[in-house]
N, C-alpha and C positions, 0 to 999 in steps of 0.2 A: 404633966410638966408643960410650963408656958415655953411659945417661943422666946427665944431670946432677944425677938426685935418685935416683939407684942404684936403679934398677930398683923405685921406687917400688909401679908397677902390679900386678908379680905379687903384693902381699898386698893393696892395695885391693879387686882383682878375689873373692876370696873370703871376704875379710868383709864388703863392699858385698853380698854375694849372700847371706850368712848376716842382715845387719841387713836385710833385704828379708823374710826368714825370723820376725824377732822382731816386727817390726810387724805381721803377719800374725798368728803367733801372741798377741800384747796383744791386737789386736783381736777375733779369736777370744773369748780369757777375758775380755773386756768384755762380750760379750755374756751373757754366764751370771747378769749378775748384775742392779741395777735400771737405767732407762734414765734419762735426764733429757736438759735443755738441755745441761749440762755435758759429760754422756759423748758425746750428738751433735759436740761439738765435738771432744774429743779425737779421738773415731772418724775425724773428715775430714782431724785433722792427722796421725794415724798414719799412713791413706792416702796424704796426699801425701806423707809423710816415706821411706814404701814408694817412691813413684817415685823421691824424690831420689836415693836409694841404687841403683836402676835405673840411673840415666843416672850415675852414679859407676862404676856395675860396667860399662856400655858403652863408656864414657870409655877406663879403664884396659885394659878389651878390646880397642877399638880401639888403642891405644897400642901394647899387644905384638902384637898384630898387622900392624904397620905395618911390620914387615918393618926397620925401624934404629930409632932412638934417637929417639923423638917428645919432647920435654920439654914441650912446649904443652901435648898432649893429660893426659901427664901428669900435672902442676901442675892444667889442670882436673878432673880426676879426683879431686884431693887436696882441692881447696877446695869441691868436691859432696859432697865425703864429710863434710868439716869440718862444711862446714851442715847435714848430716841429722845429725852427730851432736850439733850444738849441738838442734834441732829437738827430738832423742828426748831430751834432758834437758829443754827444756821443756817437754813433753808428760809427763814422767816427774814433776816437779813440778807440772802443772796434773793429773793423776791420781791423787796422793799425797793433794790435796786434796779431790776431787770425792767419794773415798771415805768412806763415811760405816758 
């Protein structure tokens, strides 16, 4: 039996692991430059935006691993990813601005 959201996970699973990738590298190139209250803050949200995409990339791992058709696991995989990627635009607009 197909999933119900077409085999959704096999591409979560590798951009969840690449955006785990760009958080790391932002955070990285934040460091180069001056610090403030501001970039502390972004710094913490890039972090955890790095985990959400973690447990998005787990999710959809788990999913094809499960041996049939998980549509749960899925669907959560899709909407951890939704939110980091809502997350990395706000962090992309609170960074846009912090820059001076």
């Amino acid at each position: 039996m197909r999933s119900p959201l077409g085999g959704l996970s096999t591409h979560i699973l590798p951009t969840s692991a690449t955006m785990v990738g760009v958080c790391m590298t932002v955070l990285s190139i934040g460091h180069l430059g001056h610090g403030g209250d501001a970039r502390m803050v972004i710094d913490k949200l890039l972090a955890c935006d790095a985990v959400v995409f973690l447990a998005s990339a787990l999710l959809s791992f788990m999913s094809i691993r499960s041996g049939h058709a998980n549509g749960r696991l899925e669907s959560r995989a899709e909407v951890v990813f939704i939110a980091g990627l809502g997350v990395l635009a706000v962090v992309a607009v609170a960074l846009a601005f912090a820059i001076t």
